[in-house]
N, C-alpha and C positions, 0 to 999 in steps of 0.2 A: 587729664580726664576732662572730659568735657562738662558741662552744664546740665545736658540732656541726660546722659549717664545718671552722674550723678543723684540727680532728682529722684532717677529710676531708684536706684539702691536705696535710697534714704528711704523710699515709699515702702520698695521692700522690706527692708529690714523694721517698720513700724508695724507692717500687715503681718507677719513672721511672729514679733512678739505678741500679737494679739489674739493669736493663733496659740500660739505656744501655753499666753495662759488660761484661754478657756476656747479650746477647738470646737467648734461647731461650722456649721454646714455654709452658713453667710465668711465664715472666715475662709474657707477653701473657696468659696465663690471668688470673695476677693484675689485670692490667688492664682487663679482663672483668666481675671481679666486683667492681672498683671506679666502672664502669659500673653496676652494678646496684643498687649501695650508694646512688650516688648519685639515682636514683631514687628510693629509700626514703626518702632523709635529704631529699628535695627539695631537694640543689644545682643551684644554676643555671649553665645550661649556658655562660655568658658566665663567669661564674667559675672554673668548669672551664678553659675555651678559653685565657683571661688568665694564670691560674698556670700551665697547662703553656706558654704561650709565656715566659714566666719563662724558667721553669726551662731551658727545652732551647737559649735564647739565653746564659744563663751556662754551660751547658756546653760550648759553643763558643767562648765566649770565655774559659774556662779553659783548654782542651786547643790555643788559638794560645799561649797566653799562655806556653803551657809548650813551646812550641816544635814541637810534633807538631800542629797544625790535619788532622782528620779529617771527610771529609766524610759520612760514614755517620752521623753522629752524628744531621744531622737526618731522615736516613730513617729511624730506628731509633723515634725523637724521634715519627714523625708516623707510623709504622705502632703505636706504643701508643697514640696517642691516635687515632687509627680505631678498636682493638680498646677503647676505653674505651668510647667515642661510641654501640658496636654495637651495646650493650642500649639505650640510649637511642631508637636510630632503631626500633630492635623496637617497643619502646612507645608511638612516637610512630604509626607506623603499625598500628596496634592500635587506638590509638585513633581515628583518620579513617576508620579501617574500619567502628568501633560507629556512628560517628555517621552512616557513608554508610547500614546497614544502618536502621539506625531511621527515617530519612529516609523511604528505601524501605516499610517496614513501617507508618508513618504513613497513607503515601501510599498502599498497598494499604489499611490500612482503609477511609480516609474511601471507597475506592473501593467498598468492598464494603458499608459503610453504605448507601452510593445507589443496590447493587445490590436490596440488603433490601428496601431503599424499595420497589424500582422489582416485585421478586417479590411481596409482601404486593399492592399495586397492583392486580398481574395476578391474581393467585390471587382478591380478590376479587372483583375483573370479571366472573368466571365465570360463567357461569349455572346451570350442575350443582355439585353440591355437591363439594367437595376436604378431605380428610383424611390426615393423618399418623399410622402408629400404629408401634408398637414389635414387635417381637418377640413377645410375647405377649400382641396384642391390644389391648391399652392405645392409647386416640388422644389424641393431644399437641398435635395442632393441628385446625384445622376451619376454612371460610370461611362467612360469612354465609349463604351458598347452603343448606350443610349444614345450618345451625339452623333456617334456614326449612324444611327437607325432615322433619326427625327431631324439631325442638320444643327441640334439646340444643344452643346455641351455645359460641363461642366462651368467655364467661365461665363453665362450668361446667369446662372443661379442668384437668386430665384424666381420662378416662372409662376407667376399668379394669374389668376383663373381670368380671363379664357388664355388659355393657354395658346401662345403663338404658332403651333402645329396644329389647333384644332378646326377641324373645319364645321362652317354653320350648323350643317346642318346630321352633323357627330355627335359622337356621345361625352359622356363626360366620367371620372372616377367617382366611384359609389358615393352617395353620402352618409350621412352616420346613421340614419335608420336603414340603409340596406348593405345587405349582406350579396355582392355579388363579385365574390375570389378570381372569378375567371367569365372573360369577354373579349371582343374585337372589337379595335376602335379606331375607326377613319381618321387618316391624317395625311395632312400636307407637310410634305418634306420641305426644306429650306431653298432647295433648289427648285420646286414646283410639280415634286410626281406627287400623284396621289399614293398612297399606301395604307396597307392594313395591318394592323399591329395587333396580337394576342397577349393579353396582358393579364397574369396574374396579381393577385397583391394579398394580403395580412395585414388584418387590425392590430396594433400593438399598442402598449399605452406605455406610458414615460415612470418609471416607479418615484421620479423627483418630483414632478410636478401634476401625477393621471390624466396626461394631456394624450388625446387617442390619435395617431399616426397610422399612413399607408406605409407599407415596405412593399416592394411589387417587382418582377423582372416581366419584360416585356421581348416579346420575339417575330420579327418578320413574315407573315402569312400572307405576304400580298398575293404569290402566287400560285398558291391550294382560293384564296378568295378569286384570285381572277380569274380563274377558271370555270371557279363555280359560277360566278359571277356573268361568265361567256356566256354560258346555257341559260343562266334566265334571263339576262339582256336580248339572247335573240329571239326567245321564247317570246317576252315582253313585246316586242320589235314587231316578230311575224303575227303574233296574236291583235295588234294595236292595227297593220294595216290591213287584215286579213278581209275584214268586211269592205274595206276603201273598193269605189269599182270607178272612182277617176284619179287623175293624179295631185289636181288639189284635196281631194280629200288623204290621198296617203302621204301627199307631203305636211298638210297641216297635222296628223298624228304622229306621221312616222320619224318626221323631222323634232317635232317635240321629244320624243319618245330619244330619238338617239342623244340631243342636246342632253339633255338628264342625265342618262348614261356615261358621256364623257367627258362630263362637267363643262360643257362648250357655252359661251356666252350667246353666241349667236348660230346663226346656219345659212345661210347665201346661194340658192340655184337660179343659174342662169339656164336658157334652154333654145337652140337655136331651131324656131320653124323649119327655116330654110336657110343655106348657104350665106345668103347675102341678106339676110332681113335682120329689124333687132333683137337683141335677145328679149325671151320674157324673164323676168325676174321674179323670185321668189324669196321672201324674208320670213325666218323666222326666230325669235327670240327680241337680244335687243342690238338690234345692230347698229355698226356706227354710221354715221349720216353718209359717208365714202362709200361702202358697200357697196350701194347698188349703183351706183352713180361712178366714183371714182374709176381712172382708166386703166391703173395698174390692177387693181381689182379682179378688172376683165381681160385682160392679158393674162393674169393668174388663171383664169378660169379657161377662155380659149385654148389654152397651150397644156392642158389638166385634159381637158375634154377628146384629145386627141389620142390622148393614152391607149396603151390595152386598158378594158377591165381590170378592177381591184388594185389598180396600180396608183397607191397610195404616195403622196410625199409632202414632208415638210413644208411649213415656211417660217422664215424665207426659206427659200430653194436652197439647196447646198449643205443642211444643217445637218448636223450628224448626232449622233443618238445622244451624245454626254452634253448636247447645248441646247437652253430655253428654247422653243418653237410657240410663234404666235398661235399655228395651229395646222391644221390638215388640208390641201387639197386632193380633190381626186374627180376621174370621170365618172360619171351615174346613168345604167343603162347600159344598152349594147351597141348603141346605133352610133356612137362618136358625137352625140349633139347636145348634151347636155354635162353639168360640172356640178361640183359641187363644192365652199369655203366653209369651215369649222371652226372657227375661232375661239379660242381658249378662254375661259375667264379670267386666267392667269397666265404669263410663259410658263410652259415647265417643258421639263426632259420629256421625249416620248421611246420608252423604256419597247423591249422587245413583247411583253404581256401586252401593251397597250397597241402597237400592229397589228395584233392577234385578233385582239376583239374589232380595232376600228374596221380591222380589213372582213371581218364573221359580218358587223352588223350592214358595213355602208352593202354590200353584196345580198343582203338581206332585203337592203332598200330597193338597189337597183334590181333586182327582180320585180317586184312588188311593182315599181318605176313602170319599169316596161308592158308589165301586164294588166296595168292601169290604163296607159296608153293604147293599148290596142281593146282596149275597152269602148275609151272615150273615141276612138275613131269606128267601132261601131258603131258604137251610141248613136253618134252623128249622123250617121249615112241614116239609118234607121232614125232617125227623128227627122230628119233631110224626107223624106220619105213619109211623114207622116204627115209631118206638115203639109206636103205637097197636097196628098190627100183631105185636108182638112179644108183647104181655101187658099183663094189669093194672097202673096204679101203685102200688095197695095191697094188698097180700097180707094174709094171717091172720095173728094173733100167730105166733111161734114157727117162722117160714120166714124163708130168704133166698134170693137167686137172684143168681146173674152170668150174664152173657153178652157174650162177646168175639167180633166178626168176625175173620176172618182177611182182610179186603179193606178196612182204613180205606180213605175216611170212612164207608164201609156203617154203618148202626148196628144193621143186618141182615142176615142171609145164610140158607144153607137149613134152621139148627137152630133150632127154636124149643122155648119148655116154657107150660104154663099151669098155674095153678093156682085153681082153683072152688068155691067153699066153698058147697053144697049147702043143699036146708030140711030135710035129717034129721039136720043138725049135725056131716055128713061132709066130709070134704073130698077133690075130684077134681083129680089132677095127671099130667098127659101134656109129656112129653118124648121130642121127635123128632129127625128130620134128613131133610132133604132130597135127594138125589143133585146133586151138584153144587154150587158155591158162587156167591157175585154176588148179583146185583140178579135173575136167573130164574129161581132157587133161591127166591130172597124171594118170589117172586109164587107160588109154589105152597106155599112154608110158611103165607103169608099163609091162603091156601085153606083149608088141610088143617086151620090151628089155628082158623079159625073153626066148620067143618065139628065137630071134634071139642070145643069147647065145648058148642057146639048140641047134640049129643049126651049129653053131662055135664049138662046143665041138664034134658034128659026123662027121665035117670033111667038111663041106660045103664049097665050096668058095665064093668068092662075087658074083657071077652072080648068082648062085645057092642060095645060101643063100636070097638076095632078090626077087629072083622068087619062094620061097616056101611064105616068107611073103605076098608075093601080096595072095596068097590062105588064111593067117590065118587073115589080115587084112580085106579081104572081110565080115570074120564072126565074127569083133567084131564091133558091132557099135561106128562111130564117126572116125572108122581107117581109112576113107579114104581119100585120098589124100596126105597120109602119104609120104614125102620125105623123103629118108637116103640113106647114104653113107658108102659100107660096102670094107675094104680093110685087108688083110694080106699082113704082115709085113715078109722080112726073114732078120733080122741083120744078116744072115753069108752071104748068096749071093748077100746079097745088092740091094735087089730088090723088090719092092712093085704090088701086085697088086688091082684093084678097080675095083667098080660098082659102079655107081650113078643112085640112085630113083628119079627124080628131083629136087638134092640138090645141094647146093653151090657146088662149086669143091674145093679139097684141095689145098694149096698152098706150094710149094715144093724149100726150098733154100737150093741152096749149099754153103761149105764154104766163106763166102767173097763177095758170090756172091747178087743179088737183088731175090727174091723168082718169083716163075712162077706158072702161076695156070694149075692144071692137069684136060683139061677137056674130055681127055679120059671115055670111058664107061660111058655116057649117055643115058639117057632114062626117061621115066614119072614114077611122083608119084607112090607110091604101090595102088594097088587095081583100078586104073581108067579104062585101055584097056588091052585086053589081047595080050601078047607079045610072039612070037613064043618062042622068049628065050633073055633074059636081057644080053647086050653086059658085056665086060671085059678088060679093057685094065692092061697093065704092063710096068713100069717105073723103073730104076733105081733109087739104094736110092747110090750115093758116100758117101765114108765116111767123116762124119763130119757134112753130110747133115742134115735140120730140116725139118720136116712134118709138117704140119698146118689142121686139118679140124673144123669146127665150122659150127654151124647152124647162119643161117640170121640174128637173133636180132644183128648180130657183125656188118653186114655189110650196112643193109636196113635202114632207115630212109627217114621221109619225107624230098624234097629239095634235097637232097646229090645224084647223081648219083652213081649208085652202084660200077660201074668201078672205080670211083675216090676213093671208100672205098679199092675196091682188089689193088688199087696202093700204098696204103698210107699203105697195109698190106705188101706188096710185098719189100719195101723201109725201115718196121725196120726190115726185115726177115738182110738185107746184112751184117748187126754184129751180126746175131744169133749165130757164131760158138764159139763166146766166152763169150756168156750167160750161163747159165743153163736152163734148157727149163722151172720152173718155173718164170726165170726172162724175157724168151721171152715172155710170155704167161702174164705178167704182164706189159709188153712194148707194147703190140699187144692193151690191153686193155685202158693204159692209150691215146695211137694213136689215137685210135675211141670211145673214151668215149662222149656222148655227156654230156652238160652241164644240161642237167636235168634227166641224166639218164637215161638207157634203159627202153624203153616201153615194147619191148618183150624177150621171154626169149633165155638167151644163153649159150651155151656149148660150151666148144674148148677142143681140144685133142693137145698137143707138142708131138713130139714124136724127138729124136736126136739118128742118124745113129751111131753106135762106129768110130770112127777116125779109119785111116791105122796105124799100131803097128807103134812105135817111134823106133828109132834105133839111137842112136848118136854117135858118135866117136870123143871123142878129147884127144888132148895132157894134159897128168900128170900133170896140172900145177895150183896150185892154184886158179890163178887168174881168170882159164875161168871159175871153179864151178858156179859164179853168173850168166853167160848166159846159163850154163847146168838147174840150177834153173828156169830160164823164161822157158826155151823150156817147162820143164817137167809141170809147172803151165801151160800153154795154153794150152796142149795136154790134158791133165785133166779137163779143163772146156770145152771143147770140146765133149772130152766123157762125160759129166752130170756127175763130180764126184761130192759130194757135198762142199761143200768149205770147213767145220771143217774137212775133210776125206781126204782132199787135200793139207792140210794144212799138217796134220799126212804125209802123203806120201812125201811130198818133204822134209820134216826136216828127214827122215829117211833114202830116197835116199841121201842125202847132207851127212851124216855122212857116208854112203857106201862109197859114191866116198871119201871124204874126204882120208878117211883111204888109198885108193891107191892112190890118192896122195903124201899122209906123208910115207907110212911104205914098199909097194909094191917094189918104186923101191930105197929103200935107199940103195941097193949097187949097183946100176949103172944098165945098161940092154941096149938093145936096142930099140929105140923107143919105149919109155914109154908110154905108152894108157892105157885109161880107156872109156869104152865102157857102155853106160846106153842103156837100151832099155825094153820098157813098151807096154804093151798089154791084149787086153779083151780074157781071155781065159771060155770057156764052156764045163763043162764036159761031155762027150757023151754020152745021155741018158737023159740027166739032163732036167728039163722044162727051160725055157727061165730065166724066176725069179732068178735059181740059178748062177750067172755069177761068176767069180773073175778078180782082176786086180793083174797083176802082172807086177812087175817092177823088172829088175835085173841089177846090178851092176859086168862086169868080166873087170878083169886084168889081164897081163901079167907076175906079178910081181911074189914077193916071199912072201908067208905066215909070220907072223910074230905074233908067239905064244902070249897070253895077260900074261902080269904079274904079277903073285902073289900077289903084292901088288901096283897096279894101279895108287894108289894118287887121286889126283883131276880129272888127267884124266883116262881113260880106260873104260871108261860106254857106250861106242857107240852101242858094239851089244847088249847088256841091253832094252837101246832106243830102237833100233831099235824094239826088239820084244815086247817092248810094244807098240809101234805102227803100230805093226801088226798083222794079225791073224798067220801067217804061216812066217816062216825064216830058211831058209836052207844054209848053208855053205859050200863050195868044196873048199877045195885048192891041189892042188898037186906042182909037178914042173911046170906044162904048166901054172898053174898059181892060181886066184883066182876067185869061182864065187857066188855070192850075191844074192839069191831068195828071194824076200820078194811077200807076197802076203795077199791081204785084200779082204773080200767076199765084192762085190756091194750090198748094202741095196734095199730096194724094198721104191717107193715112200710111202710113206703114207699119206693120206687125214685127213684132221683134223676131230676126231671126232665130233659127237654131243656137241656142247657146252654148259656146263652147271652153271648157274651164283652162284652156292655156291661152284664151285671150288677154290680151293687156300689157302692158311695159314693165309695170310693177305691182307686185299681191304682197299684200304682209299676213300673211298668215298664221302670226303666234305670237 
């Protein structure tokens, strides 16, 4: 027997007698946690049971033996070894309890093992695709179905938010404050088609942990979507260029419009004028720098453009429906001359749906294309045509002209101006207006300013000239009450003269000065009263001076006093002389612009008097060349040089002077000078048109032959004659003299604009 035992019993058999001789409720307690002891100590229950029957049979057989036999002793006896036994029986059913419960809980696995089984089973059976996602998105499980739909199976689980199929600008699964069971949701397959996925789903929560999950099956609707899809893309499509009435404007919408559409990164038209000319190019979206430029590009597109209509194909060439395509070519239009590249944002398949639509929309285009086209080739002839009627393309040096409808697309209405450069080296300039505005207006401007050419050209002068018009305007109807104002010009005597038909009067500034209005030679409208004879006055032009005539629409508006208009024109005239008359004429118009633009229509004539010849004389010195430089730029924007011409001119006068500077007097001399001086010269005979400027460079110095082999430097007369039309050289002993001379160009008006000019347009 052991130590431990033992202990036990002896304790027992003390707590027993103590019990036995006076039972109370601390003495069963005791016996309780001799119960409990024995658990610990792992006594066995047989040796318990055996020493208390010991023990409680020698107390009975002590308490005969003494003469008092009591029968209480063994109830006493057998209710402590109940309250021993009690923690015992606790424990013992404790334990039959664990082992019923694990039983059970075994048995519920294996059951819910074979439920697993049996749900994986069914979930993959499925034919629409099944997914599990989390709270935010995240999907944690998927069935075959889904992989096959989206390209993303099972083995890449789990797919956290954004999800590798979704595309930007997609939707996404609900979140926990919305409730939305059923949607369609744009997705990018793995291989690159676009598709449309119907996706139901149910909130569930976890009863382990009340974590709230999607359960959702999703099914293929790409093509109930692309269908519907078709009809409002072209809908989109014909709606976007329907207003378009040229082709850049239907390619800057319509070209957008379909890029979005087909998720296209870029969109690439070439367009051939004609046979053997370049193409023009058109870009829109982001295209790669090769596009327009690259040569296989346009090979791709030449060899498109030859196609029937609609006749759509991959690239590269060759690719067939189950393989990535960079993107679409095809030809645009009926006429064979035009192509069009689609380039994908991504490669992807291009599925039998997606033929459908590219081939519904681009044919949507190329209509739209064609009848753009035959738009813009009215347009033109008709503006070809308007223009004609409006005035010359080329004006005299030292004029400009605007003229604005008040009725876009008119490129005409009732004001017109001309200007006629004469064989006595004069120039004739008439500006009108018509009574009324439009296309009926134009057909009697048209009249009046060919009328009044015709007249400029035999010799008429302005009183004369508008007193034959009052006779021609009497016989066309709607001419009457016609205002104009008819003046010749003499750039050499510097002197203008006018007649006024009851028109604005001109406004006349001289250098520096604020402009003044000429209201000499007044009289009424054409055609009202008959006039013994139409007055004439005559004004000086100083040089440097600027002319001003324009019809009304510049100056009238409701509210504004008109005076206040002639003063706000009078006040940008005072820096005109170092404008160019197209930028006085664009300073006049931003002055009096109103904020909503003119209601009627206007014309204005610049006209810039030539400056007095320049004549400078300075000291051989370096240093003053940079004020020789300003003089000679002012005196040039003065006379209307154009600035790239003027530019030319003084870097060629700079290298004149230069040289006698440097070479003239390098052995010494007497007061060393160098002498520039510049002037409008006209050949005699010559019409007004043909002017030159000449500028010359003389010194006093000594010729100084060019060197054989020059170096870096000796290029100056080189320059020089390339920036000019004419250079002449004199040297002797008296000294050296420098002619350089450049013909004055003739204004030119922009022509007819036409919207398939150019090499390259990026239009999106």
């Amino acid at each position: 027997m052991s130590g431990t035992l033992q202990a036990f019993l002896d304790d027992y058999a003390e707590a027993l007698r103590r019990h036995l001789d006076s039972p109370t409720t601390d003495t069963l307690a005791e016996g309780y946690e001799l119960g409990r002891r024995a658990l610990v100590e792992s006594v066995s229950l047989l040796d318990l049971t055996e020493h208390h029957f010991r023990l409680a049979t020698e107390a009975e057989r002590g308490a005969a033996e003494a003469g008092a036999p009591d029968a209480r002793i063994a109830e006493s006896a057998l209710e402590f070894l109940l309250q021993t036994l009690a923690a015992l029986d606790i424990a013992t059913r404790g334990y039959l309890d664990g082992t019923r419960r694990y039983e059970q809980q075994r048995s519920r696995a294996d059951d819910l093992a074979g439920r697993d089984a049996f749900r994986t089973a069914l979930v993959e059976s499925l034919q629409d695709g099944f997914f599990v996602a989390t709270a935010d998105g995240t999907v944690i499980e998927v069935n075959a179905a889904f992989g096959a739909l989206t390209g993303y199976g099972a083995a890449g689980v789990p797919y956290p938010v954004p999800h590798p199929w979704s595309l930007p600008e997609g939707g996404r699964y609900p979140s926990l404050t919305t409730e939305v069971p059923r949607f369609v949701l744009p997705i990018r397959h793995r291989d690159g088609r676009k598709l449309y996925l119907a996706v139901s789903t149910s909130a569930l929560v976890k009863p382990e942990n009340d974590e709230l999950i999607y359960v959702g099956t999703v099914r293929d609707v790409t093509a109930e979507y692309a269908a519907h899809e078709r009809d409002q893309a072209a809908t989109r499509l014909v709606t976007a260029v329907g207003a378009a009435t040229s082709v850049m404007e239907v390619l800057s919408v319509g070209l957008d419009e379909l890029r979005h559409t087909v998720d296209a990164e870029s969109a690439v038209v070439m367009v051939w004028p004609t046979r053997n000319a370049e193409p023009e190019v058109y870009i829109s979206g982001k295209a790669r720098a090769a596009d327009s430029g690259d040569a296989g590009t346009r090979r791709l597109l030449e060899r498109a453009r030859t196609r029937p209509p609609r006749s759509l194909s991959a690239v590269p060439e060759g690719a067939d429906s189950s393989e990535s395509s960079e993107g679409i070519v095809a030809p645009l239009g009926e006429t064979g001359d035009a192509a069009m590249f689609l380039r994908f944002a991504t490669p992807r398949a291009v599925n039998s749906a997606d033929w459908t639509l590219f081939s519904l929309l681009i044919g949507h285009l190329s209509v739209a294309v064609q009848r753009a086209r035959n738009f813009d080739q009215a347009r033109a002839t008709s503006l070809t045509l308007q223009r004609a009627m409006l005035g010359p393309l080329e004006l005299p040096p030292r004029f400009s002209v605007h003229y604005e409808p008040a009725l876009p697309p008119l490129e005409i209405g009732g004001d017109w101006y001309d200007v006629v450069p004469l064989q006595d080296g004069t120039i004739g300039v008439i500006v009108g207006d018509c009574v009324g505005r439009g296309l009926s207006a134009a057909v009697v401007m048209g009249q009046l300013r060919t009328a009044g050419r015709a007249l400029l050209l035999r010799g008429a002068g302005p009183a004369q000239l508008l007193a034959e018009l009052d006779a021609v305007a009497e016989r066309i109807p709607g001419a009457m009450c016609t205002t104009a104002c008819a003046a010749v010009l003499d750039p050499v005597r510097g002197v203008v003269r006018y007649s006024n038909a009851g028109h604005m009067p001109p406004i006349l500034a001289e250098a520096g000065k604020p402009g003044r209005r000429l209201d000499g030679g007044r009289a009424v409208p054409l055609a009202t009263f008959e006039l013994p004879r139409r007055p004439e006055a005559t004004t000086a032009l100083p040089p440097g001076s600027t002319l001003v005539m324009f019809t009304d629409g510049l100056v009238e508006r409701r509210g504004v006093d008109i005076d206040d208009s002639f003063d706000r024109i009078c006040e940008v005239l005072t820096g005109a002389a170092e404008k160019l008359p197209r930028e006085v004429a664009d300073a006049v118009l931003r002055e009096l612009s109103p904020a909503a633009g003119y209601d009627d229509d206007v014309a204005m004539v610049v006209y810039r008097q030539p400056p007095a010849p320049l004549h400078v004389d300075l000291p051989a010195e370096a240093a003053l060349l940079s004020g020789l430089r300003r003089t000679l730029r002012s005196w040039l924007a003065a006379a209307a040089v154009p600035h790239e011409l003027a530019t030319d001119l003084i870097a060629a006068a700079n290298e004149a002077s230069t040289n006698s500077v440097e070479h003239a007097y390098r052995d010494g001399g007497e007061s060393p000078l160098v002498r520039l001086s510049a002037f409008i010269e006209r050949p005699p005979g010559v019409p007004t048109g043909a002017e030159k400027l000449v500028i010359e460079v003389v010194d006093t110095g000594v010729w100084r032959p060019r060197a054989a082999d020059p170096g870096n430097r000796g290029r100056g007369i080189d320059m020089m004659r390339a920036l000019t039309d004419e250079l002449e050289i004199d040297h002797s002993e008296r000294g050296t003299r420098v002619r350089m001379v450049v013909n004055l160009p003739a204004t030119v008006k922009s022509p007819v604009a036409n919207p398939l000019r150019g090499t390259e347009l990026r239009i999106g």
